[in-house]
C-alpha positions in Angstrom: 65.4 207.9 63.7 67.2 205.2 65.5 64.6 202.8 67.9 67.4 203.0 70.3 67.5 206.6 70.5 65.1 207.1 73.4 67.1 205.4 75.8 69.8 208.5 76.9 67.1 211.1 77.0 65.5 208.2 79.2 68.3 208.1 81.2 68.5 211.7 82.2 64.5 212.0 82.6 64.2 209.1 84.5 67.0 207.5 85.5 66.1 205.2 88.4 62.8 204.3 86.9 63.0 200.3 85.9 63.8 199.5 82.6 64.7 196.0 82.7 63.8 193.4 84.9 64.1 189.4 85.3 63.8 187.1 88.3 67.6 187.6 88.4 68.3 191.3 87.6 67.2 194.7 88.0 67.8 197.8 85.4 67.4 201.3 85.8 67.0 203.2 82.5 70.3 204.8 84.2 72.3 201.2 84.2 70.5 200.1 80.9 71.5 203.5 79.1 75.1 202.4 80.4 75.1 199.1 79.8 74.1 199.4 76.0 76.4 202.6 75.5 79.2 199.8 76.5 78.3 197.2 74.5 77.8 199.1 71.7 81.6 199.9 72.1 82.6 196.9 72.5 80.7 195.1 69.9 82.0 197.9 67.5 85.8 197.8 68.5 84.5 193.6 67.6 84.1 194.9 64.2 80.3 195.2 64.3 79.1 198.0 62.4 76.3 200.0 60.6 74.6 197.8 58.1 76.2 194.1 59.8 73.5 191.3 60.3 74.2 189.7 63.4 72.8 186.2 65.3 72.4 186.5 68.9 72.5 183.1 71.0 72.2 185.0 75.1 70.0 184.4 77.9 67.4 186.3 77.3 68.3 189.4 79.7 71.1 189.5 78.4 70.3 189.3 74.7 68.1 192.3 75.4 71.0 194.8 75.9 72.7 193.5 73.4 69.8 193.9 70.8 69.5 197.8 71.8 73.6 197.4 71.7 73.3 196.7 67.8 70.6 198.8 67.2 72.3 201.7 68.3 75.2 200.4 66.2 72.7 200.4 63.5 73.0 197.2 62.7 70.5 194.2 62.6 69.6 191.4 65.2 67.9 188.0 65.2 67.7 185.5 67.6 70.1 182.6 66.4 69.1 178.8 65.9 70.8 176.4 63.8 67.5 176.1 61.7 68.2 179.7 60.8 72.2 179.4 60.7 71.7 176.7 58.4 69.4 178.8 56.0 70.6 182.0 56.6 74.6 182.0 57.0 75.6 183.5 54.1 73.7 186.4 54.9 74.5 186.6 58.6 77.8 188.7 59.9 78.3 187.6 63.2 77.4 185.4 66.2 77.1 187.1 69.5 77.3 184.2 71.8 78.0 182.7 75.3 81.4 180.6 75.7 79.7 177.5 76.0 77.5 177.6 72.6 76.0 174.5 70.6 75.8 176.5 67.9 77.8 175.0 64.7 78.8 177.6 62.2 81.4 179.6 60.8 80.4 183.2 61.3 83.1 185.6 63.0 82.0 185.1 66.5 81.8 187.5 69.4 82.0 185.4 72.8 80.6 186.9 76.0 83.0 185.0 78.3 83.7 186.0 81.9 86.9 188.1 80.2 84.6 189.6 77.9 82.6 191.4 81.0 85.5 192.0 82.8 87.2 193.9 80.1 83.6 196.4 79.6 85.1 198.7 82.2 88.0 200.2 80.0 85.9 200.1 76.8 85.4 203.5 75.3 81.7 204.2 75.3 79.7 204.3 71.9 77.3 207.2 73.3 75.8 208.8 70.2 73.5 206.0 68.1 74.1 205.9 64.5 71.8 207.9 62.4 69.9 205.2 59.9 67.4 205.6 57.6 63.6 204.4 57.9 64.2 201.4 55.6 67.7 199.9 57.8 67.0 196.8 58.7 66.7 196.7 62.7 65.4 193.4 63.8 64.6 190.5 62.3 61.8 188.0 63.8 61.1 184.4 62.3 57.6 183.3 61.7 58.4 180.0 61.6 61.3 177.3 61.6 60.6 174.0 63.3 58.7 172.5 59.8 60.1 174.3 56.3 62.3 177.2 55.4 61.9 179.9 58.5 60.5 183.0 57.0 62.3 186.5 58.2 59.8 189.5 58.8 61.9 192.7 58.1 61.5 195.1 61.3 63.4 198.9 59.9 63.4 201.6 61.7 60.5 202.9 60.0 58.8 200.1 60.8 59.5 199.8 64.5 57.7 202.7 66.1 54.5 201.9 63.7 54.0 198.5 64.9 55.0 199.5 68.6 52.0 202.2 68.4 49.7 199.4 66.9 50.1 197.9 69.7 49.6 200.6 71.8 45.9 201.2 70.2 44.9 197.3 69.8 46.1 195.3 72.4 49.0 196.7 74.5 46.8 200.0 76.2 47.6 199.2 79.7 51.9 200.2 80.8 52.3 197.5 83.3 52.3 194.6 81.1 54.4 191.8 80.6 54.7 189.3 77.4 55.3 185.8 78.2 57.1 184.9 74.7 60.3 185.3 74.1 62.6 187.4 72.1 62.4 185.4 69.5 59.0 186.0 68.7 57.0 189.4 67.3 55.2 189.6 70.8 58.7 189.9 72.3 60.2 192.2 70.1 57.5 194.9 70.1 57.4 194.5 73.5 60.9 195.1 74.1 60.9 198.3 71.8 57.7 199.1 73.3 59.2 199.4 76.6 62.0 202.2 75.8 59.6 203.8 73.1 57.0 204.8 75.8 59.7 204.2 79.0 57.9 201.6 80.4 59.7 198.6 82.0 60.4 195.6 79.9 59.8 192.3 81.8 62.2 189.3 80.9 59.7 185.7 81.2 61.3 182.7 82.0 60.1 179.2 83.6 56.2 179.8 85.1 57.4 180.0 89.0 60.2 183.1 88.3 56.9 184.7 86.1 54.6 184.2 88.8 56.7 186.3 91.2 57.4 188.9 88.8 53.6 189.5 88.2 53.6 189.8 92.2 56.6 191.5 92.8 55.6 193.9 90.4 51.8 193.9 90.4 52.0 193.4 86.6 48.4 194.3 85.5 48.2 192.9 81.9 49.8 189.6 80.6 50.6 188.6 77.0 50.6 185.2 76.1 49.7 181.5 74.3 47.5 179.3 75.7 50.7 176.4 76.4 52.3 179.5 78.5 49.1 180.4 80.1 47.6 177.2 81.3 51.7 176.5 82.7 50.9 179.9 84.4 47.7 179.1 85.8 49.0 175.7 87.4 51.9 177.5 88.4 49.5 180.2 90.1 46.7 177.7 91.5 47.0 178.4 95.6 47.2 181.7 95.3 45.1 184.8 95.0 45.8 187.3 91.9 44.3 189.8 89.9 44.8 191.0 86.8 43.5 193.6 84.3 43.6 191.6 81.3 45.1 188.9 79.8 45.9 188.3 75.9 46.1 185.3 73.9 47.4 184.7 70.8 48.9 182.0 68.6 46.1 179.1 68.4 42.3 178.2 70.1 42.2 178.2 73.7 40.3 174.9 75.3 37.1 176.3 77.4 38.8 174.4 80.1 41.7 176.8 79.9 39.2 180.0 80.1 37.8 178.6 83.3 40.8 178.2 85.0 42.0 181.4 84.2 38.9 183.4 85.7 38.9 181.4 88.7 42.5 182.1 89.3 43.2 185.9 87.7 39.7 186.9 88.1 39.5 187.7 84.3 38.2 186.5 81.1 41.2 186.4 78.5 40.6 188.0 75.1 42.0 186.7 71.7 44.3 188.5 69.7 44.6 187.0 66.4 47.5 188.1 64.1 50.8 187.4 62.3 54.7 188.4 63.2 54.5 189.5 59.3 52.0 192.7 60.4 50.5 192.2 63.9 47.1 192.1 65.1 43.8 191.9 62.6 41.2 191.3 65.3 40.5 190.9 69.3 37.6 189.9 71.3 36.9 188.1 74.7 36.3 184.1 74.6 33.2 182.7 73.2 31.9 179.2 74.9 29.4 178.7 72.1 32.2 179.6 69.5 35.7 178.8 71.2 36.8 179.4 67.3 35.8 183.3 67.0 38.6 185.4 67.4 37.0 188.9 67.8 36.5 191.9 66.0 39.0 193.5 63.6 41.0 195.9 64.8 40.6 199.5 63.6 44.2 200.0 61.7 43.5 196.8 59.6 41.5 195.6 56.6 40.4 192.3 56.8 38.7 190.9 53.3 37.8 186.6 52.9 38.2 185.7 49.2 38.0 182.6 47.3 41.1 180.2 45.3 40.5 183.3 42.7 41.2 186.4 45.2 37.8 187.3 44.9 35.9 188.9 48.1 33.2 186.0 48.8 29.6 187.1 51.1 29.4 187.8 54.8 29.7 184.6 56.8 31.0 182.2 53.5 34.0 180.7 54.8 37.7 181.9 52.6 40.7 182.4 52.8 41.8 185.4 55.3 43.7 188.6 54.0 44.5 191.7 55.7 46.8 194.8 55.5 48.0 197.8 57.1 49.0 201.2 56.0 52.9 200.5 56.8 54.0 196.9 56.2 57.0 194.6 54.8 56.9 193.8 50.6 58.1 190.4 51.7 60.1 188.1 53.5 63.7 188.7 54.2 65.8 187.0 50.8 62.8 184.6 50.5 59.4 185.1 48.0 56.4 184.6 49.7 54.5 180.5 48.9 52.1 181.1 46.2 49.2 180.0 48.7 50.2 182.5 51.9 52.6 185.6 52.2 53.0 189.2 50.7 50.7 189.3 47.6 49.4 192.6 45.8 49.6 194.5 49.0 47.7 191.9 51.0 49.2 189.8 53.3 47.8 186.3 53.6 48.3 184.3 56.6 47.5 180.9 55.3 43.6 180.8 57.7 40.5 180.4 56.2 37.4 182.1 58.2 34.3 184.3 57.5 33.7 187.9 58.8 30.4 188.4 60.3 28.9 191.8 58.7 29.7 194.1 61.9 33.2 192.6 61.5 33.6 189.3 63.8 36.4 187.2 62.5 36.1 183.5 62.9 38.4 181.2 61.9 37.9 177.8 59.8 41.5 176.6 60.3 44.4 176.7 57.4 43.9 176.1 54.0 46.7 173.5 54.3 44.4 171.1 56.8 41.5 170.9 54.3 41.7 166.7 54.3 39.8 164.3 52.3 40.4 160.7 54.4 37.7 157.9 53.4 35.4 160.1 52.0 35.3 162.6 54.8 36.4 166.2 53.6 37.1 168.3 56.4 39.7 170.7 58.3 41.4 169.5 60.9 40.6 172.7 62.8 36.8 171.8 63.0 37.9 168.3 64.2 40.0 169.9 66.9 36.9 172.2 67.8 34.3 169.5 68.1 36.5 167.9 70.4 37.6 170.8 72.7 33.8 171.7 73.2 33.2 168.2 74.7 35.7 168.6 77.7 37.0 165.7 77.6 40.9 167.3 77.1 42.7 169.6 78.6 44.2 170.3 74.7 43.6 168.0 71.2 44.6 168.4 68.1 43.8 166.1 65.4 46.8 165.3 62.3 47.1 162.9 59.2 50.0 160.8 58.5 50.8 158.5 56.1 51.0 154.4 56.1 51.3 151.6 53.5 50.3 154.7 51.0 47.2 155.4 53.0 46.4 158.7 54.4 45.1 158.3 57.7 43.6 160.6 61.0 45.5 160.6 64.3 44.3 162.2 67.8 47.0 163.8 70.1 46.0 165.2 73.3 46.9 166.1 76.9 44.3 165.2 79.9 44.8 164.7 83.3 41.4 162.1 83.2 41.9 160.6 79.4 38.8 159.4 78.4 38.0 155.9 77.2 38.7 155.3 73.2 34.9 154.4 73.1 34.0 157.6 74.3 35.9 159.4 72.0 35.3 157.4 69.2 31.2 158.4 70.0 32.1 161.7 69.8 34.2 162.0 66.7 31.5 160.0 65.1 28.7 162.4 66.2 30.5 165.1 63.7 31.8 162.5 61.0 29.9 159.7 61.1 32.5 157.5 58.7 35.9 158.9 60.3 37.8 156.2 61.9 40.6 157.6 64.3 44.2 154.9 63.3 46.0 156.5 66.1 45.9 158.0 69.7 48.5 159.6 71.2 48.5 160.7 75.0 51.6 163.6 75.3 52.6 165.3 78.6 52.4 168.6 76.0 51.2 168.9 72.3 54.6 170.1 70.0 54.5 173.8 69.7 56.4 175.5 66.7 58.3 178.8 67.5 55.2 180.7 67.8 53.8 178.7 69.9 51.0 176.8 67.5 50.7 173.5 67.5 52.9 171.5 64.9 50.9 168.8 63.3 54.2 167.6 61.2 55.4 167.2 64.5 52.6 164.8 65.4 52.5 163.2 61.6 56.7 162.0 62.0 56.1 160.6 65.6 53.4 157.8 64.1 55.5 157.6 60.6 58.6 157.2 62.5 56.9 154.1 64.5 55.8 152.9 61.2 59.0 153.1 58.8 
């Protein structure tokens, strides 16, 4: 069945409920039923058709109809970047794009110009979606892309309604919710397809100001975020008094800072959800204090095993490498084999952490198998390093990175703080975990450099110090 399906019999059963909303624009499931039976027409009579893979470069409420646009064409949509032009253009059909695009390619490219909106009104309406299979590709959503080759997660039709209702059961229970990442990200997708699978209204985030009003406008319930986009939120949110429901964090550790702020100023404790945009959520669970690094308790649609460098299932609590799975889930990576250390392998899906499952199934993580570091004699992950050093309170965020000079692997600091504390001070408590680590660099950033998903991008952090130093 085709995801965008849903939307006409939406449109006749409740046609003036909201479907789409931004701090600029308003949807009923009326107009949005409308709108994508236009588009569709118009992006077919562009030559768009079943089976085409197109890039989408739109602001984001508009990239929203036009993903339902192609999906009712049956045909494929990512969110275009050059990263993924670059890698990916042979395999892409078209652009979708405004008149004034950066983007540098030579894909067939569909421009919505001022004439291009003007001439919708004597398009011939595409009003019966194209009947795909369960395996057509729908959607594709990049897991990466600022460091490396971005990876494509296939979403098919098949696929789509099966994570959507994950969601539903894990993380996504309450209607009135709003996701803070973009389309460009698993959390936005699902959310987007969430929307017009269970004809809920599908919220369009933008700078922290327009998503504070939204979430007032609206009396959004249940947020969906990082911690980057939820401390902006909070600051944003400071002198006034709301309430949520719940609010959900995913992509990296929050500070207990963070947590603080958040309870004081939504009046609830955020919760965890730790995952992947290759199969969703493995486990949820409410902040620990004492253990800012536990993530929760696996989800009930997931298996969640720890094995060793052999694949082997090691005791409760020994610290591995993290696999999961789920009954429905991609074989691999769109045109690209998964690394030999992380990816699609055997029917598992490994995400790259290493953590240890508790035996009543707490998940708590030990930081990627790619930070393990041996500097001077001190083997470590970075992940503990950044840990130790959140706990103190010292930062309002810190992550700790290697880079290389004169052949030497050394051990930077980079963190944000409104009240930075001494070097002294921090050297104290660096020492009081690793009592021979010496700390070459300190870097003091308005923000820490987030890759798509929102985690923190330690190669980022290495070329800033290796540029100083070439």
């Amino acid at each position: 069945m085709n995801p965008a399906s849903k939307l006409r019999s939406l449109a006749e059963s409740q046609p003036d409920s909201l479907a789409l909303v931004s701090s600029s624009v308003k949807m009923t499931y009326r107009d949005l039923s409308e709108n994508v039976a236009r588009f569709s027409g118009a992006l077919r009579k562009a030559g768009i058709s079943k089976g085409s893979v197109v890039a989408v470069e739109l602001a984001p409420e508009l990239e929203a109809v036009v993903i339902l646009a192609l999906a009712h064409l049956g045909a494929a949509s990512l969110t275009g970047s050059q990263v993924i032009l670059s890698t990916y253009g042979n395999a892409i059909d078209f652009l979708v794009t405004q008149e004034h695009s950066r983007l540098s390619n030579n894909l067939s490219r569909v421009v919505i110009d001022a004439q291009f909106m003007q001439g919708l009104g004597a398009i011939s309406k595409h009003l019966e979606p194209e009947p795909i299979t369960q395996n057509q590709l729908v959607r594709l959503v990049f897991s990466s892309g600022t460091t490396g080759t971005p990876k494509g997660v296939p979403l098919t039709a098949g696929l789509l309604p099966v994570r959507t209702a994950s969601a539903m059961q894990n993380w996504r229970r309450n209607p009135n919710g709003f996701s803070l990442l973009g389309l460009d990200t698993i959390t936005g997708t699902i959310a987007l397809f969430w929307a017009i699978e269970y004809g809920q209204t599908f919220y369009v985030a933008s700078n922290p100001a327009a998503n504070l009003k939204l979430i007032v406008d609206h009396a959004i319930e249940v947020l969906e975020t990082s911690p980057a986009r939820l401390r902006d939120l909070v600051e944003a949110a400071e002198d006034q008094e709301i309430k949520l429901k719940q609010v959900l964090v995913g992509g990296s550790l929050m500070a207990e800072s963070l947590t603080t702020k958040c309870r004081r100023v939504f009046e609830v404790e955020p919760e965890y959800v730790y995952g992947s945009s290759e199969l969703g959520s493995a486990a949820i669970g409410a902040f620990e204090p004492e253990e800012p690094n536990c993530v929760g308790l696996v989800v009930p649609d997931a298996i969640v095993e720890i094995v060793d460098d052999f694949g082997q299932k090691v005791d409760s609590e020994t610290v591995g490498h993290i696999r999961y799975r789920k009954n429905r889930q991609p074989d691999d990576y769109w045109l690209i084999e998964s690394d030999p250390r992380s990816g699609f392998h055997d029917g598992w899906f490994y995400p790259g952490d290493l953590g240890a499952l508790s035996p009543g199934g707490t998940l708590r993580l030990a930081g990627r198998s790619d930070d393990m570091v041996n500097v001077s004699g001190n083997k470590f992950n970075l992940l503990t390093l950044d840990t130790w050093l959140t706990k103190t309170g010292l930062f309002d965020e810190v992550a700790s990175f290697t880079f290389t000079t004169e052949g030497e692997t050394r051990v930077g600091l980079a963190f944000v703080s409104t009240n930075p504390p001494k070097p002294e001070v921090t050297i104290d408590r660096v020492r009081r975990l690793l009592p021979t680590l010496q700390i070459s660099e300190y870097l003091r950033l308005d923000e820490l450099p987030r890759n798509l998903v929102d985690k923190i991008d330690r190669r980022a952090l290495s070329a800033l110090i290796e540029g100083q130093h070439a």
